[in-house]
C-alpha positions in Angstrom: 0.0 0.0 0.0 1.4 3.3 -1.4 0.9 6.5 0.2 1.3 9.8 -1.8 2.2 12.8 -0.5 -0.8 14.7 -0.8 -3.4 14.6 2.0 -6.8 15.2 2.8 -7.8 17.7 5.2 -9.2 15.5 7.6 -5.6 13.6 7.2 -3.9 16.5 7.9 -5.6 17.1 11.4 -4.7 13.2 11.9 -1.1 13.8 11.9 -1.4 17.3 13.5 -3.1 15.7 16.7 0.0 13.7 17.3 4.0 14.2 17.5 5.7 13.2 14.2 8.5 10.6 14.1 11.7 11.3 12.1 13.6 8.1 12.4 12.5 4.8 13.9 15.5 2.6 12.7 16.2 -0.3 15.5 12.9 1.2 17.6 12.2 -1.6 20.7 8.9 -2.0 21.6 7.1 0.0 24.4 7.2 -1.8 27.6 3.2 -1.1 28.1 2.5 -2.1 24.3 1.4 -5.0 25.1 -0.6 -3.9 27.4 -2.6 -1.6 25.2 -6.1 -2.3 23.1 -5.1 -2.7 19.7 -7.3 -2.0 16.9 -9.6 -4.8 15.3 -10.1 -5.1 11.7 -13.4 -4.4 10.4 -14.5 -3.1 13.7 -12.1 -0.1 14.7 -12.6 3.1 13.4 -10.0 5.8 12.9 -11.0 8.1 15.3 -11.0 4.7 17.7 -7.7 4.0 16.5 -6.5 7.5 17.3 -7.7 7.3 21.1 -5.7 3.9 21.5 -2.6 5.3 19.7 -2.8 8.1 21.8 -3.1 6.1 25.4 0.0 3.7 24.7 2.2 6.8 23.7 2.2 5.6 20.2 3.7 8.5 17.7 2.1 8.5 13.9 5.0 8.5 11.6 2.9 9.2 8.5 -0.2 9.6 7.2 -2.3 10.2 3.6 -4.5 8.3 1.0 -3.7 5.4 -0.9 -2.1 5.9 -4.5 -3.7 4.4 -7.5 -2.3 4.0 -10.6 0.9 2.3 -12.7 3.5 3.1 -10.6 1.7 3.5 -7.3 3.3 0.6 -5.9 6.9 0.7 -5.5 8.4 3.9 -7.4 6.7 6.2 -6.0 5.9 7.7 -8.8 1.8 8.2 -8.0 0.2 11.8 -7.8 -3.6 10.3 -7.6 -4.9 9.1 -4.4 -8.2 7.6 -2.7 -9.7 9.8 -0.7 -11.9 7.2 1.1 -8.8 5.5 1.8 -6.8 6.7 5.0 -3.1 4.8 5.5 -1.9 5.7 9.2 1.9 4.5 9.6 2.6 4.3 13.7 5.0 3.8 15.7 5.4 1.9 19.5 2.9 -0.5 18.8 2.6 -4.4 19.0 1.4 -5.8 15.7 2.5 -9.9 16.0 5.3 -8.8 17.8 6.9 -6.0 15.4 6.7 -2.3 16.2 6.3 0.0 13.4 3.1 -0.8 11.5 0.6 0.8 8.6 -3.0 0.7 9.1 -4.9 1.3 6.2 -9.1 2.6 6.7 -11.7 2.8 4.2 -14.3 4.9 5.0 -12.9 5.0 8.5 -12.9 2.0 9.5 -9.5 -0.2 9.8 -9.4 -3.0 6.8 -5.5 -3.8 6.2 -2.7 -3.9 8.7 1.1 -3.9 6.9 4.3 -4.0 7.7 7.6 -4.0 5.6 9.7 -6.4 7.0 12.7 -5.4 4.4 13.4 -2.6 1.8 13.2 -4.0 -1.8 12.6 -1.3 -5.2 10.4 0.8 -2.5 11.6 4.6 -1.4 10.3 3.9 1.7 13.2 2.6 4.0 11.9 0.2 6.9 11.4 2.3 10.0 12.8 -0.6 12.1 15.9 -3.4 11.8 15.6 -5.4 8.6 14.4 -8.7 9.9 17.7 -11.4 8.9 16.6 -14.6 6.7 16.8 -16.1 10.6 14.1 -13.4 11.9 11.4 -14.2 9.4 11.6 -17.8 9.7 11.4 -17.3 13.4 8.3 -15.0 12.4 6.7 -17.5 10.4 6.8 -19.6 12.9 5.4 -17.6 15.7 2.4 -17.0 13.1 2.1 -20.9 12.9 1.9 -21.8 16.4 -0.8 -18.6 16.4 -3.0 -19.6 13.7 -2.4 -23.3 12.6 -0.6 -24.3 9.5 -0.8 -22.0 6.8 -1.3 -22.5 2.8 2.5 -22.0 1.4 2.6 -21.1 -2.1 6.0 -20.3 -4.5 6.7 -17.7 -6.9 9.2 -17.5 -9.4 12.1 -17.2 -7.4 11.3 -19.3 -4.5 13.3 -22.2 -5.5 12.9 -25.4 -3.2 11.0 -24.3 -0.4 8.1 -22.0 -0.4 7.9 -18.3 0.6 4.5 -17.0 0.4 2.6 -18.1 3.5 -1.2 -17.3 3.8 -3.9 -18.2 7.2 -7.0 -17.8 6.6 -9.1 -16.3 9.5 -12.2 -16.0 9.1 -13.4 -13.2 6.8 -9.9 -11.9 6.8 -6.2 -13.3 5.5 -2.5 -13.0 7.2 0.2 -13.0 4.7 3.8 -13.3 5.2 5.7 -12.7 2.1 9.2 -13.5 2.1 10.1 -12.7 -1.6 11.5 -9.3 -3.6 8.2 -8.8 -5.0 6.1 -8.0 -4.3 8.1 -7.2 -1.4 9.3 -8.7 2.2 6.1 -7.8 4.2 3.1 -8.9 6.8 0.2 -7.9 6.1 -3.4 -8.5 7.6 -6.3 -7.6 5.4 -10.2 -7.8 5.3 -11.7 -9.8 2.2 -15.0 -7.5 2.0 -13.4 -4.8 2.8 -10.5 -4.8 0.6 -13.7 -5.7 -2.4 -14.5 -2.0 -1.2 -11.2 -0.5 -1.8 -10.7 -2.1 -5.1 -13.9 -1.0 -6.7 -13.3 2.9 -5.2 -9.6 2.4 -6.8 -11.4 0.9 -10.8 -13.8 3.5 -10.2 -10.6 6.4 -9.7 -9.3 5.3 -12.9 -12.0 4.8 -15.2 -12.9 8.7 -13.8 -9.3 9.6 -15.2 -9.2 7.3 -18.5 -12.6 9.6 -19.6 -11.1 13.2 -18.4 -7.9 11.6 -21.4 -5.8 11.5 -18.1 -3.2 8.9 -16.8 -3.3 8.9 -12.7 0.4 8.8 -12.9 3.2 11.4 -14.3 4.6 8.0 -16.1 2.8 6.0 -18.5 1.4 3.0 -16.8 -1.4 2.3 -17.3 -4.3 2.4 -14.0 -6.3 -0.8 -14.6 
């Protein structure tokens, strides 16, 4: 999930209400994270999410819409955002364990939770250690012993032993990627939720194909 500079208004008051992180690189979690409420997917709202941020000391790093488009993803290159689409990166939290985290809302309400485990073709450095080959196996295991074996798939590069690992829970899915692309990350999203996301983002585009726009300064296409 890309975010673009440009923000919403309401955004802007997000980030406003709390003190902005520089640098988070080697950041330990909190010793009372664990004791804080944590948001829930599909149920937490951002204002809700705001109010447990702020009780556990938890400092937003960034915050703005999504970006759509051919070359939303990893260059940067994006100038079009969502603006149903809030993404919330924080600091001093406890998200399976890792303390730096991205919560993504549509419509307010929390649907995706990331994290970037490593830096691949993305600008966006990892606020946190790089997790070592060693870390993310430890990880995946953690995540096994949590939710039960997962589904392990391969891509290209994968060689012997798989690296895309997927539980299913419930009406949601945990992902643990552990390739270059589409990038070393966690993530936790919301099936019908994301649906949501993905129809505002066609609709986005098809609005910019008619005005004879691309969403991007760069010619990829927004499909």
């Amino acid at each position: 999930m890309r975010l673009i500079a440009h923000r919403s208004k309401f955004v802007r008051h997000v980030a406003a209400a709390f003190i902005l992180g520089m640098t988070y690189v080697g950041i330990q979690l909190p010793a009372s994270a664990g004791e804080c409420a944590a948001p829930v997917i599909s149920k937490t709202t951002l204002a809700e999410a705001r109010e447990m941020w702020a009780a556990c000391d938890a400092n937003i790093v960034s915050a703005g819409n999504l970006a759509i488009g051919g070359g939303s993803g990893k260059d940067g290159m994006s100038t079009v955002g969502l603006e149903q689409v809030v993404l919330v990166t924080v600091a001093g939290v406890d998200f399976e364990g890792l303390p730096v985290a991205r919560y993504a809302f549509v419509d307010e309400v929390l649907y995706a939770i990331s994290v970037q485990l490593r830096n691949s073709f993305s600008r966006d450095k990892p606020l946190f250690k790089e997790l070592s080959d060693a870390d993310l196996s430890q990880l995946e295991q953690s995540l096994t012993s949590k939710y039960g074996k997962p589904r392990a798939l391969k891509d290209m590069g994968a060689g012997k032993k798989p690296n895309i690992f997927i539980w299913d829970l419930q009406d949601s899915e945990m992902t643990l990627t552990n390739t270059i692309i589409p990038g070393y990350r966690l993530s936790l999203v919301n099936k019908t939720l994301a649906k949501k996301v993905d129809a505002y983002r066609k609709t986005e585009c098809k609005r910019h194909r008619q005005k004879g726009e691309t969403p991007t300064p760069v010619t990829s296409v927004c499909l």
